[in-house]
N, C-alpha and C positions, 0 to 999 in steps of 0.2 A: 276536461278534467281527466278523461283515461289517458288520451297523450300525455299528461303529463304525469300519469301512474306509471306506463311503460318505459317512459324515458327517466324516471327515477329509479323503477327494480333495475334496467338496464344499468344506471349507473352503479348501483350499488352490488350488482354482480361484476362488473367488470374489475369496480376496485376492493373487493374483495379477491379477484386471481390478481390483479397486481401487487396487493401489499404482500403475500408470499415471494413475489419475484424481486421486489425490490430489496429485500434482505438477504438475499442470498448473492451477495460480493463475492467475487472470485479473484482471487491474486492471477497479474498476467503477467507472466513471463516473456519477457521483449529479449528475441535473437538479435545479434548484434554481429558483424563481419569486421569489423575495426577491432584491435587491441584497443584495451584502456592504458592510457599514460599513466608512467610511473606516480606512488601516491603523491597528492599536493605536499606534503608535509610531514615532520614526524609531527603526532602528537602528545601529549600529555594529559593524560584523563585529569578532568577537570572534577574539584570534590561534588560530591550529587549535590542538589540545591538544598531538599530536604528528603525525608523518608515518602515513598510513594512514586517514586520515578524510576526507569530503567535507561540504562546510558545507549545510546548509539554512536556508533562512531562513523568518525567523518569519513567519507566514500563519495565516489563517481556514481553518478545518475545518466542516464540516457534521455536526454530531451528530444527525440528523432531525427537529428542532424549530428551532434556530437557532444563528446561526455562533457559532464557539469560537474562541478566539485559540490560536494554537499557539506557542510561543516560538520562536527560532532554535537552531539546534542541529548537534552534529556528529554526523554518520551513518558507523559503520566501515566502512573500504570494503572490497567482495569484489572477490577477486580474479579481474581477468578480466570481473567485468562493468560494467554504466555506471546510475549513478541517476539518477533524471528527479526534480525535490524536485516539491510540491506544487503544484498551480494550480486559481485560477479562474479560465472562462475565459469570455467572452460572446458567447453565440451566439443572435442573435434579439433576443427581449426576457426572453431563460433565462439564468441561470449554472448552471455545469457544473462539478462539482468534482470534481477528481483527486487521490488520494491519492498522495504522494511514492513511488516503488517504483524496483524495481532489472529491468533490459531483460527477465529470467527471469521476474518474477513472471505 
């Protein structure tokens, strides 16, 4: 029975320091040495679906071999907080890719 008192505070201390750590996302900025090709497409904002979404528009993604076209899209909005959509951005002679995220991530 105390084995298994130790190895239950054990557990319950440990996931007590992970549940802080696992909330805390950090957006990762991926360098890139390739230009991104010109954009896919022009587009045409499409009307919002309904009230509660914020638009992203279609952009190059970095899969870690070479860019992907992402389409445009609506992202539902959270309440309370603010989304930054996707960028590349040039810095040097590098692009730097930032994935769309919300102010928390």
């Amino acid at each position: 029975m105390k084995l298994f008192s130790v190895v239950a505070g054990a557990s319950l201390a440990l996931g007590a320091i992970a549940v802080p750590i696992i909330g805390q996302a950090k957006v990762v900025e991926l360098e890139i040495t390739t230009a991104p090709p010109p954009p896919f497409s022009v587009e045409v904002t499409p009307p919002q679906p309904r009230e509660g979404f914020v638009y992203e528009p279609g952009h190059y993604s970095w899969d870690g071999t070479r860019y992907v076209w992402i389409d445009a899209q609506y992202v539902k909005m959270r309440e309370g907080h603010v989304y930054t959509p996707a960028l590349l951005d040039q810095r040097g002679g590098k692009w730097v890719y930032i994935p769309g995220h919300w102010d928390d991530d």
